[in-house]
C-alpha positions in Angstrom: 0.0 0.0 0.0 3.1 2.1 0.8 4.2 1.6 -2.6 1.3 2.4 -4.3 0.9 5.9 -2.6 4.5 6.4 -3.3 3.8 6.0 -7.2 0.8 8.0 -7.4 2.4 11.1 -5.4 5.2 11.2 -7.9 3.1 10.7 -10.9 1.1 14.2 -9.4 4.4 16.0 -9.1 5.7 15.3 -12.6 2.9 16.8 -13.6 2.7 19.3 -12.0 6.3 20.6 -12.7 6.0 19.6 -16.6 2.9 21.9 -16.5 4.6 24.6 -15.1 7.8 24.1 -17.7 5.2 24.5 -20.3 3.3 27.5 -19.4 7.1 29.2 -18.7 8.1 28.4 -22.1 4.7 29.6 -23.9 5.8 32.8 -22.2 9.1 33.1 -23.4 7.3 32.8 -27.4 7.9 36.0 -29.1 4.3 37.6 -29.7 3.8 37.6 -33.3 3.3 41.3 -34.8 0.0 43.0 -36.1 0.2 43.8 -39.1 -1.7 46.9 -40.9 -3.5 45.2 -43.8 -4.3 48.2 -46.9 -7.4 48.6 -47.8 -7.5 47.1 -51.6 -8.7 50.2 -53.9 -10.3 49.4 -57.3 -8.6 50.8 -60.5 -10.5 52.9 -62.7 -10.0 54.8 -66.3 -11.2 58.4 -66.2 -11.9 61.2 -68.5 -11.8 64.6 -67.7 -15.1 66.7 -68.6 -14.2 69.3 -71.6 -16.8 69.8 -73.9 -16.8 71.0 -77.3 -18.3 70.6 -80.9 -17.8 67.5 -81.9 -18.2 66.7 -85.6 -19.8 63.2 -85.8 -22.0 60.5 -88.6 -23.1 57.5 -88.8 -24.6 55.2 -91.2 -27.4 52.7 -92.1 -28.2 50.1 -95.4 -31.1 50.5 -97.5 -32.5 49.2 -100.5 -32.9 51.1 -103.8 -35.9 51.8 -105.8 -37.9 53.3 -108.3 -39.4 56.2 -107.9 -42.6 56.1 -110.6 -43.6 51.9 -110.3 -46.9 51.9 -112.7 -48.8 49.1 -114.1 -49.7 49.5 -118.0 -53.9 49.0 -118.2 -55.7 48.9 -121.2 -58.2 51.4 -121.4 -59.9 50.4 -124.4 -61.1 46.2 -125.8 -59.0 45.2 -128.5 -56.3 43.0 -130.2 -52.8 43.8 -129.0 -50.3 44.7 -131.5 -46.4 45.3 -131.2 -45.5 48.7 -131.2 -41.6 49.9 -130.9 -40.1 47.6 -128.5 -40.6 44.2 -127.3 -43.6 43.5 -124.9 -41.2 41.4 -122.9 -40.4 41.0 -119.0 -36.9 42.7 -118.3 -37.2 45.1 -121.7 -36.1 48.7 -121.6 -37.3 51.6 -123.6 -37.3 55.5 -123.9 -39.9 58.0 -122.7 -42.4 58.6 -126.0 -41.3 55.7 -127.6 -44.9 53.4 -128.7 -45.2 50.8 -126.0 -48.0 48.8 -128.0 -51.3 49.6 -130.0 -54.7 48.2 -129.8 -56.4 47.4 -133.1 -58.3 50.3 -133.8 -59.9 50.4 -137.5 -63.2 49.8 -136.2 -63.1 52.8 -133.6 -61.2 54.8 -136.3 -64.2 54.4 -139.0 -67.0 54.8 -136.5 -65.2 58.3 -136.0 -65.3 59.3 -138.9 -68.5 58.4 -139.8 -69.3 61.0 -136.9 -67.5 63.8 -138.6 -68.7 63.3 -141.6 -72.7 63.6 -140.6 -71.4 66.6 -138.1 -70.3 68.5 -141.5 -74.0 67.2 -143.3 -75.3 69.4 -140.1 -73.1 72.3 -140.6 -73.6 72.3 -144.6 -77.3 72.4 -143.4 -77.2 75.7 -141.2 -75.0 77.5 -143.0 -77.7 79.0 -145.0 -79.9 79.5 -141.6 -76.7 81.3 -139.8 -76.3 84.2 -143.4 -79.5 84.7 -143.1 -80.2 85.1 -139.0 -76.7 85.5 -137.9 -74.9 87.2 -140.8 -72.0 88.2 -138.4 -71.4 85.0 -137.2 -71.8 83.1 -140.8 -68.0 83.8 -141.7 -66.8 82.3 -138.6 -68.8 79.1 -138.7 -67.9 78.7 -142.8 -64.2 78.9 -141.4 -64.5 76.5 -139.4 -66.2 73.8 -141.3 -63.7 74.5 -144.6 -61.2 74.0 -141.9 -62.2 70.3 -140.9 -60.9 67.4 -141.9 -62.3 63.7 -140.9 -58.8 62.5 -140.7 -57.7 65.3 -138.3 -58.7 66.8 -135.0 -61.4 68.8 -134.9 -60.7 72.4 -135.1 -61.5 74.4 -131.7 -65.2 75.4 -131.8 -66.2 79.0 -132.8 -67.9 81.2 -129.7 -71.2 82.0 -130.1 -71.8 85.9 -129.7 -75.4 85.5 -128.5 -77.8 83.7 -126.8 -80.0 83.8 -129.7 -77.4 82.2 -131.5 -76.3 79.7 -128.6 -80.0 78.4 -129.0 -80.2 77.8 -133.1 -77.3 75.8 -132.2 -78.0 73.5 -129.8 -81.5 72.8 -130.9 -79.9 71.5 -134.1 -77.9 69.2 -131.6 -74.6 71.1 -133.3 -73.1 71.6 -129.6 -73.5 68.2 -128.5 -72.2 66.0 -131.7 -69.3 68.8 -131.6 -68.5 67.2 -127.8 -69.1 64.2 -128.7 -66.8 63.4 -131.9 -64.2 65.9 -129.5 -64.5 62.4 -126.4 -64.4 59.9 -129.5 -61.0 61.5 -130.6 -60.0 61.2 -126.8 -60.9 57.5 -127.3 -59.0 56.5 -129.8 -55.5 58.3 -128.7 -56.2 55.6 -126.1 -55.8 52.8 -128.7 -51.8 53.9 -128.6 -50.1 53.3 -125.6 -46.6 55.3 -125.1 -44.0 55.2 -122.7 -43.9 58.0 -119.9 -40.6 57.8 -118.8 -37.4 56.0 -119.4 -38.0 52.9 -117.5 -38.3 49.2 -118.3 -40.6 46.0 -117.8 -40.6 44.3 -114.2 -43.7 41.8 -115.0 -45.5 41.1 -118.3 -49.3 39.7 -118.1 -50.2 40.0 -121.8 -48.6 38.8 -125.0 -49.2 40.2 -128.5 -51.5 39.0 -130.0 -53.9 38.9 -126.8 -57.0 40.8 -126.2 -57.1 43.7 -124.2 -60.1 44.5 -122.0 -60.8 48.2 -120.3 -59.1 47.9 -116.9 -56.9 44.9 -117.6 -53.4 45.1 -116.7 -50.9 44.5 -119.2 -47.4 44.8 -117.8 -45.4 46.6 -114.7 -43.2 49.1 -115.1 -40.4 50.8 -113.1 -38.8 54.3 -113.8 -34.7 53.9 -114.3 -33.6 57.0 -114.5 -35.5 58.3 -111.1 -34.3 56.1 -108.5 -34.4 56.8 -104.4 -32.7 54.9 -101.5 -35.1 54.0 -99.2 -33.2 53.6 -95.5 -34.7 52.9 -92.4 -32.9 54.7 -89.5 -33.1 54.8 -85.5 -35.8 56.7 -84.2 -33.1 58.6 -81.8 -31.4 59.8 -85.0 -34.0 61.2 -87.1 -33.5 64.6 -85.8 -30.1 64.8 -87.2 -31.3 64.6 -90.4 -33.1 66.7 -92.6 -35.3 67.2 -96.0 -33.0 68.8 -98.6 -29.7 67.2 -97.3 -26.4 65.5 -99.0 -25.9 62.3 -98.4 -22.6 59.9 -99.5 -23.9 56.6 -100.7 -21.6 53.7 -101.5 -22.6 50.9 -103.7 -22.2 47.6 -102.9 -21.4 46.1 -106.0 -18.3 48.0 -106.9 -17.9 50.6 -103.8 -17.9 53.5 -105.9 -19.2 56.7 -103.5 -22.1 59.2 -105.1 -23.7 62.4 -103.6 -27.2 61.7 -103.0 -30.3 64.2 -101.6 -32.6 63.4 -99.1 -36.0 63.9 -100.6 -38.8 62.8 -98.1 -38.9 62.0 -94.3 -41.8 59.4 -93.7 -43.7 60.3 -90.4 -44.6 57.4 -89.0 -42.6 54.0 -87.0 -42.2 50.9 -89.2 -43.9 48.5 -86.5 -41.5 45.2 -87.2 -38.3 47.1 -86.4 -39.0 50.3 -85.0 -37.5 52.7 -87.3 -38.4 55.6 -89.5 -37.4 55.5 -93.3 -35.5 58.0 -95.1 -35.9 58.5 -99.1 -32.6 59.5 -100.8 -32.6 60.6 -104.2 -29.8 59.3 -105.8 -31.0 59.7 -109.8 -27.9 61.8 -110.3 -25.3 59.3 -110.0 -23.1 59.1 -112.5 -20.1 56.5 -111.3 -21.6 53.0 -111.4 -24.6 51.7 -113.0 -27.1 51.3 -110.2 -30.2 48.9 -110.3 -33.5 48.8 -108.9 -33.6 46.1 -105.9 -29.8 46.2 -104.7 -28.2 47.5 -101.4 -26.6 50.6 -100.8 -25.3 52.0 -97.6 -25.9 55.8 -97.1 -23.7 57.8 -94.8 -25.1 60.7 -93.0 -21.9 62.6 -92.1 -23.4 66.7 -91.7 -23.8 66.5 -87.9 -22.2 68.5 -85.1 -22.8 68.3 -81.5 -22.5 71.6 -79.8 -20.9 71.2 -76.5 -20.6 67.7 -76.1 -18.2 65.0 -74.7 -17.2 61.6 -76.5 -17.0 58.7 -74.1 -16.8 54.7 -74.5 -20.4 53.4 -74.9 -20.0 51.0 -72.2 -19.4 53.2 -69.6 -23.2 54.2 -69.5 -25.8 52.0 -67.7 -29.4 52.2 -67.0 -29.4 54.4 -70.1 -28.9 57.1 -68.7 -26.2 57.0 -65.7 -22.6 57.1 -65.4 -20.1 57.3 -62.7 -17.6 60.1 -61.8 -14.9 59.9 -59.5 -15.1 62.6 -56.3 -12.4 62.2 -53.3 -11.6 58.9 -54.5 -14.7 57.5 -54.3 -17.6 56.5 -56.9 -20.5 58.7 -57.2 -23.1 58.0 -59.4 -24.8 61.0 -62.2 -27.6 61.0 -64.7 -26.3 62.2 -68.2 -28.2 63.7 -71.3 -27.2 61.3 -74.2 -27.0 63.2 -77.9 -26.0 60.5 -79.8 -25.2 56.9 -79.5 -22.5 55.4 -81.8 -21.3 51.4 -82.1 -18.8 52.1 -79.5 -19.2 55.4 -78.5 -21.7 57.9 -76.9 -21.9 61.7 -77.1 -22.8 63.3 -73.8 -23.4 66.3 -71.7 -25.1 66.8 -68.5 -22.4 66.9 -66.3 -19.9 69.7 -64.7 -17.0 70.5 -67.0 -13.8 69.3 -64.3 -15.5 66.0 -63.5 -13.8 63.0 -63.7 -16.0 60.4 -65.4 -15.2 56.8 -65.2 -14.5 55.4 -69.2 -15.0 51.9 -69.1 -17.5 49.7 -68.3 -17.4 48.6 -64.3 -18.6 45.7 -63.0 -20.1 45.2 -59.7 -19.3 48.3 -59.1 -21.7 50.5 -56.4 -21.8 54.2 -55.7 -18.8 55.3 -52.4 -17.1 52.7 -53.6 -13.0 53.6 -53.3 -11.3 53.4 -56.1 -7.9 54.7 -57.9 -7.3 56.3 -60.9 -5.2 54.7 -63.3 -2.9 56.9 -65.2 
C-alpha cells in the first residue's frame, strides 16, 4: 500500500512541474506582430469633362428603288399589236417611244363616220346662220372649210349671242361637236406610249392577246429616277433633314455618289421600330445602279455643340454614369446626344468632373477606387 501511494504522489508531481515548464516556455514565445493590412482600392479609367463641338455620322443600309412603279392598263377592248419595242419581262425603252397599240380600224371608222354627218349638219345651217346670224356666218364657214375627218377637230367657234347659242343646240350642233371631241380622246387611247425612261418588271399580256378596259398588261419601273429608301433609328432622325447631302456607297463595286434626301416618312415601321428615309440618288453618274440592290448611305453633316465623347459602355441604366469625387464612386444621370457602335456623345455633367470610361462591374456608388494613369 506504501508503494502504491509512493507511485501516485510522484506521478502528481511530474505533472505538476511539466505543466509549469510549459506554461514558462509559452511565455518566453515571441508575440507575433499585427500587421496593418491596406485597404484594396479598385482601379478605374477616367476622362476629364471638356466639352466641345464635336463633328460626328453614322450610317445605315437601305434598299434602292424606283421612284414612278406603274402598271400599264388597257383602257380600251382590242387586239394587242407590237408597237416599238418588245412587250417582254426585263425590256427597256425611252420615254415617247410606242409601247404597243390596240387594233383600232373599227373605232377609227365609226369616228369618222361622226364627222362626216357633223359637216352634213353644218352644210345644213349654213344657210340659216347668213341669213339670222350674218355676223357669225363667216366664222362658222371657217370652221367647217377648216375640218378634216382625218384630223382633229378644229377648236369650236364662240357664239356671240344667246340667240345664236340656241339655233345651235337645238340643231344638236353643240353636243355631236362634244361628242366626236371624247371619241378623238378614245382612240388616242388605242396607242399606248412610254412616260418615262423605265423598263418592264412583269408582263401579263402577250401580242397578239385581247385587251379588255381595266386589264393590266405589264409593270413598269422608272430607271432613271431612282431613291434609297433607309430605315434609321428613331433617336437619330432629328439629325437629319429634307433637302440634305448624303454619301452613298454601292455595294457592288464601292464607288461613292452624292445623294439628296428627298422625303422624311412620319410614321414608325412596326416590325423594327424605325423611320425611313428616301434618298434621291438619280444623279449618280459612277456606277450603274439597279433597282432592288443594297446601298449603304452615310449621314456625315452632324455636329454636336458642347458635347463630350466617351466609351459606350461606360453608361448604364441608359442614362447614368459614374464620376470619380475624393476617390470614391459617385453616381450622375447624363443627357445622351447620340449613340455610336462604340461610342456615346454626352453632356449633363460639370465640366472638371472626372468620369469613369470603361465599363465597371459590380461596381456600387462610395465605392473607393484609384485612378489609373
Amino acid at each position: 500500500m506504501r508503494k502504491i501511494i509512493i507511485v501516485v504522489v510522484s506521478i502528481l508531481v511530474f505533472l505538476v512541474v511539466s505543466a509549469g515548464i510549459a506554461m514558462k516556455l509559452k511565455g518566453m514565445k515571441p508575440k507575433e506582430e499585427i500587421k496593418n493590412t491596406e485597404e484594396i482600392k479598385r482601379s478605374v479609367k477616367v476622362k476629364t469633362v471638356k466639352y466641345q463641338d464635336i463633328k460626328s455620322s453614322f450610317k445605315e443600309t437601305g434598299r434602292v428603288s424606283s421612284q414612278s412603279i406603274i402598271d400599264l392598263s388597257a383602257e380600251v377592248r382590242g387586239k394587242i399589236l407590237p408597237g416599238q419595242i418588245v412587250l417582254k419581262k426585263g425590256q427597256s425603252f425611252r420615254k415617247g417611244q410606242l409601247l404597243l397599240k390596240v387594233y383600232n380600224q373599227e373605232a377609227k371608222l365609226a369616228l369618222q363616220s361622226r364627222k362626216s354627218r357633223f359637216l352634213n349638219s353644218l352644210a345644213n345651217i349654213l344657210p340659216d346662220l347668213k341669213t339670222d346670224f350674218n355676223e357669225s356666218y363667216t366664222t362658222w364657214l371657217n370652221f367647217f372649210e377648216a375640218i378634216d375627218i382625218q384630223k382633229k377637230l378644229p377648236k369650236l367657234p364662240e357664239t356671240k349671242s344667246s340667240k345664236e347659242k340656241i339655233f345651235l343646240a337645238s340643231r344638236n350642233i353643240l353636243a355631236d361637236y362634244y361628242t366626236i371631241r371624247s371619241s378623238e380622246i378614245t382612240l388616242s387611247k388605242y396607242y399606248l406610249y412610254a412616260p418615262f425612261n423605265g423598263s418592264y418588271t412583269m408582263v401579263y399580256s402577250e401580242t397578239g392577246a385581247i385587251a379588255n378596259p381595266g386589264q393590266r398588261i405589264a409593270s413598269m419601273i422608272r430607271t432613271d429616277k431612282l431613291e434609297l429608301e433607309v430605315p434609321i433609328e428613331v433617336e437619330n432622325v432629328h439629325f437629319v433633314k429634307t433637302g440634305q447631302i448624303v454619301t452613298i456607297t454601292s455595294s457592288s463595286d464601292h464607288n461613292e455618289f452624292k445623294g439628296k434626301i428627298i422625303r422624311i416618312s412620319d410614321f414608325v415601321d412596326p416590325k423594327t421600330q424605325s423611320v425611313s428615309i428616301f434618298i434621291d440618288i438619280s444623279a449618280h453618274k459612277k456606277s450603274k445602279v439597279f433597282s432592288g440592290e443594297y446601298m449603304t448611305a452615310i449621314f456625315s453633316d452632324i455636329t454636336l455643340k458642347d458635347a463630350l465623347e466617351i466609351k459606350r459602355d461606360a453608361i448604364f441604366n441608359q442614362n447614368e454614369v459614374y464620376i470619380v469625387n475624393d476617390g470614391k464612386l459617385k453616381l450622375k444621370m447624363i443627357n445622351v446626344l447620340k449613340l455610336n457602335n462604340e461610342t456615346a456623345i454626352i453632356n449633363g455633367l460639370k465640366e472638371g468632373d472626372l468620369i469613369v470610361n470603361e465599363a465597371l462591374i459590380n461596381a456600387v456608388e462610395n465605392m473607393k477606387v484609384k485612378i489609373l494613369k
